[in-house]
C-alpha positions in Angstrom: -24.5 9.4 27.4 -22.6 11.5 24.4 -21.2 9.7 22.1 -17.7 9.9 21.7 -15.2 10.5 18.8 -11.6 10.1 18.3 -10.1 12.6 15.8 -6.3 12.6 14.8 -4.6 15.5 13.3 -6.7 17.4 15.3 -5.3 20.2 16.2 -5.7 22.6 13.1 -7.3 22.0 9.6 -9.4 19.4 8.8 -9.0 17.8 12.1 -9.8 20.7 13.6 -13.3 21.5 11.6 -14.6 17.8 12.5 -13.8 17.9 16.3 -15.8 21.4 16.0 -18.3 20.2 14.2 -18.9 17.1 16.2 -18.5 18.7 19.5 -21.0 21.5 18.8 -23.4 18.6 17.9 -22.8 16.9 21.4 -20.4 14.5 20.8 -17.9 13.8 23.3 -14.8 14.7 21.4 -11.4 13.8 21.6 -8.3 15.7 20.2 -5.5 13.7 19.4 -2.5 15.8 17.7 1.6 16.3 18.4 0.9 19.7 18.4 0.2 19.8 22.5 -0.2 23.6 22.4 -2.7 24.1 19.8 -4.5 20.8 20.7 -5.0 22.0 24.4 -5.9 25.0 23.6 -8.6 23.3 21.5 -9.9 21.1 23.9 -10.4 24.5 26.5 -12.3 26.3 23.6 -14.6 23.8 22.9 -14.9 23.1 26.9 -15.8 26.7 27.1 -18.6 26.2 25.2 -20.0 23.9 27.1 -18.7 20.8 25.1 -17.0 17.9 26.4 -13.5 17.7 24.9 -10.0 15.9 25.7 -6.7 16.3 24.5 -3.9 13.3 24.1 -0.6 13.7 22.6 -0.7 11.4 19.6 2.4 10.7 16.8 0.3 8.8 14.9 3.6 7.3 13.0 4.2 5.8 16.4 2.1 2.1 17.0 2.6 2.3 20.6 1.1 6.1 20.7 -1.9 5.2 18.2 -3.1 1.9 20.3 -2.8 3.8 23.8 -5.1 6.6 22.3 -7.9 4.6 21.9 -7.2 2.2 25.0 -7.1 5.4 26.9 -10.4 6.4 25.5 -11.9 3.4 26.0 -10.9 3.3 29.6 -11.6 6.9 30.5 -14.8 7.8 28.5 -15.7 3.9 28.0 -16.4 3.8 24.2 -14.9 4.9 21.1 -18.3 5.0 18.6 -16.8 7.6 15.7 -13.2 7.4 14.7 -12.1 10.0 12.3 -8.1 9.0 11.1 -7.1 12.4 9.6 -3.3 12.6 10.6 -0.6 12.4 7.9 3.3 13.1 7.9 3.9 16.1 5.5 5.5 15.0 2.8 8.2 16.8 0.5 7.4 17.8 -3.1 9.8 15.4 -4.9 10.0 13.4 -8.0 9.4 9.3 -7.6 13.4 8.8 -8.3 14.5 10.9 -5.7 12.3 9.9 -3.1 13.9 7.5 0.0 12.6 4.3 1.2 12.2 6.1 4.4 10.2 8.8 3.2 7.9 6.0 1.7 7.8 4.4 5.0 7.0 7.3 6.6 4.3 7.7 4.8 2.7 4.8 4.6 2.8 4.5 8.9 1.4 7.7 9.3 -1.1 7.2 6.3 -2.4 4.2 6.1 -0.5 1.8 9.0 -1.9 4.6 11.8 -5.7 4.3 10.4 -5.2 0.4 10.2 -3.4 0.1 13.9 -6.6 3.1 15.5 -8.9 0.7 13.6 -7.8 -2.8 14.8 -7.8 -0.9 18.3 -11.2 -0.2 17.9 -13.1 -3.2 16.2 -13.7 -5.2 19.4 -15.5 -2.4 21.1 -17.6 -1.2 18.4 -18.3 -5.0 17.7 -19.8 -5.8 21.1 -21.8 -2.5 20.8 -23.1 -3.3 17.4 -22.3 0.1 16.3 -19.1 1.8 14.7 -18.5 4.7 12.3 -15.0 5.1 11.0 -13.9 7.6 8.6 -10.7 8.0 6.8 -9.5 11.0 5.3 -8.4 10.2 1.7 -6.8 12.1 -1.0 -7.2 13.3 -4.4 -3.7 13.5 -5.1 -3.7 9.4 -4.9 -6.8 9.3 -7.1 -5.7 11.6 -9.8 -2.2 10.4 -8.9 -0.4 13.9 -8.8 3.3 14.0 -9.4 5.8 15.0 -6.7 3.8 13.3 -3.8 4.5 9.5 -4.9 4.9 8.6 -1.0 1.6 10.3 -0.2 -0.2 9.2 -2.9 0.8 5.5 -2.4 -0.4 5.8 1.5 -3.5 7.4 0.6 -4.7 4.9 -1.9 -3.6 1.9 0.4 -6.0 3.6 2.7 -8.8 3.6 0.6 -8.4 0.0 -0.2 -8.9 -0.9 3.1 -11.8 1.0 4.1 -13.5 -0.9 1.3 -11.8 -4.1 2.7 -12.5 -3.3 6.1 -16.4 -2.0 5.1 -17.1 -5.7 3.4 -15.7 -7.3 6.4 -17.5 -5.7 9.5 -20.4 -4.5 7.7 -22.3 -7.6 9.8 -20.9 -5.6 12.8 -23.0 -2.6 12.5 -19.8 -1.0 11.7 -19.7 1.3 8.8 -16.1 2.6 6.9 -16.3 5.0 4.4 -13.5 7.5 3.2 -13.7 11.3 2.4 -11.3 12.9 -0.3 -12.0 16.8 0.9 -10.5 19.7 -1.6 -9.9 21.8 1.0 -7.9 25.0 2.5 -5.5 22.9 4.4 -2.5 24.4 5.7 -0.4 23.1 3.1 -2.8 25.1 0.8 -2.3 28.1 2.9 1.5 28.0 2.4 0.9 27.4 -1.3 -0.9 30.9 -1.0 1.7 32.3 1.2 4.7 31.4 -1.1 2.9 30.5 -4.5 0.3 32.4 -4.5 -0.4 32.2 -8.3 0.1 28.4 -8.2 -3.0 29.0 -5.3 -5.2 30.6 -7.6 -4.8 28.5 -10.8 -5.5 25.2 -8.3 -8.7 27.1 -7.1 -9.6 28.4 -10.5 -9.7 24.4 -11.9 -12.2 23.5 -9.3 -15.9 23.7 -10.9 -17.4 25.5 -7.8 -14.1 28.0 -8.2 -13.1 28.1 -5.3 -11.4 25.5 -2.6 -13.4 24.1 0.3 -13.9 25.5 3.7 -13.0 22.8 6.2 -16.0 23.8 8.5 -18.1 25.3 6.2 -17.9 22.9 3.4 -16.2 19.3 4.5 -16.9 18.6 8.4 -21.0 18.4 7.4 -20.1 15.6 5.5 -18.4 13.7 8.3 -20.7 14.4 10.5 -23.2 12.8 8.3 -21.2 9.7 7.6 -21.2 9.2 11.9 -25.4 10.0 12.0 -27.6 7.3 12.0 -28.8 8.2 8.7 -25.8 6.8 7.0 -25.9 3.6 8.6 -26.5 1.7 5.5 -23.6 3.2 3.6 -20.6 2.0 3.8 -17.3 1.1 1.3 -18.0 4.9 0.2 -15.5 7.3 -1.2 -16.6 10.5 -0.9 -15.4 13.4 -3.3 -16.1 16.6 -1.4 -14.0 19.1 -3.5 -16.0 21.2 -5.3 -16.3 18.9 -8.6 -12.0 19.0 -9.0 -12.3 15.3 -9.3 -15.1 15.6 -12.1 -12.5 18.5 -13.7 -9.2 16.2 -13.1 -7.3 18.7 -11.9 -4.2 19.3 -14.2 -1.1 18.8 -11.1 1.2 18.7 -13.5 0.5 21.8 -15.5 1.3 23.4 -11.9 4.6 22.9 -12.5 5.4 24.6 -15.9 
């Protein structure tokens, strides 16, 4: 029987690397995303190559829509072994002042209450199986805490303290947590080419490596890794695959100028 992974934020990007990756590597994948075009058309790629893939509709700001993802998966594939919470909200480029207790909120369901409600979901299952891998998808930005995405960074970091929470307490489970903070060609980085593209090339050009991440290429090994047997005694990780930008502390701020 395939193992089977949930992936949010699916649909393109990141999320859509890791449900590649994992699917070409015979996982059972499913695609959550509210992008229902792009997320079914997804799923029939990877079906046509012979993987086994699922789409659900997913607003992963939503409770209700976050817990009946995995319940559905648990009761139609019958086990959730890899959970990979890569959703977010985008979030506007705004000084702290001038953000709005609802964009806070916002972020905070969609980046670290969705990963917490997708995890609580799938703790009892991965308990009685003795075996659970989740990753969350983390962010420099909190880390280096870049200006203009107070919200986001706030969310993010929350995040990472409780995958190291969450790692300490279900270690005994078999259950590892570890996070990933990816320096990647996202598509917020593509329109940041598209409508900045010098800002583009003087955030690449900080990188070490010189250049920003491929999600397949360079990122979705990683998580795949983190899900293998071979990581199962790490856990409470955060992993900085960027290239070296967080070695280099990548000057945000300078950005504006």
């Amino acid at each position: 029987m395939n193992q089977v992974v949930v992936v949010t934020g699916a649909a393109d990007g990141l999320g859509k690397a890791f449900a590649t990756r994992f699917a070409q590597a015979g996982y059972e994948v499913v695609i959550a995303d509210i992008n229902d075009d792009a997320g079914e058309a997804l799923a029939r790629e990877l079906r046509a190559g012979t993987a086994r893939a699922h789409y659900q509709h997913c607003d992963v700001t939503q409770k209700e829509q976050v817990e009946a993802l995995i319940s559905d998966t648990l009761e139609q594939l019958g086990a959730v072994d890899v959970l990979i919470n890569n959703a977010v909200p985008p979030a506007a480029l705004t000084p702290i002042e001038e953000k709005s207790d609802e964009e806070f909120q916002r972020q905070l369901n969609g980046g670290f209450f969705a990963a917490r409600w997708a995890m609580n979901a799938a703790f009892h299952t991965m308990k009685e199986r003795g075996f659970g891998r989740v990753i969350n998808l983390c962010s420099l930005n909190g880390v280096n805490a870049h200006p203009q995405t107070a919200d986001y960074n706030v969310a993010k970091e929350a995040l990472r303290a409780l995958t190291r929470t969450a790692a300490r307490e279900w270690a005994p489970h078999g259950i590892t947590v570890n996070a990933i903070c990816p320096g990647a060609i996202t598509s917020a980085f593509l329109a940041m080419q598209e409508f900045a593209p010098e800002m583009a090339e003087r955030v690449s050009k900080q990188v070490p490596m010189g250049y920003m991440g491929d999600p397949y290429e360079d990122i979705s090994g990683v998580a795949l890794f983190l899900a293998s047997k071979d990581a199962r005694y790490m856990t409470g990780n955060t992993l900085f695959v960027d290239g070296g930008g967080h070695i280099n502390g990548i000057n945000w701020a300078s950005l504006f100028d």
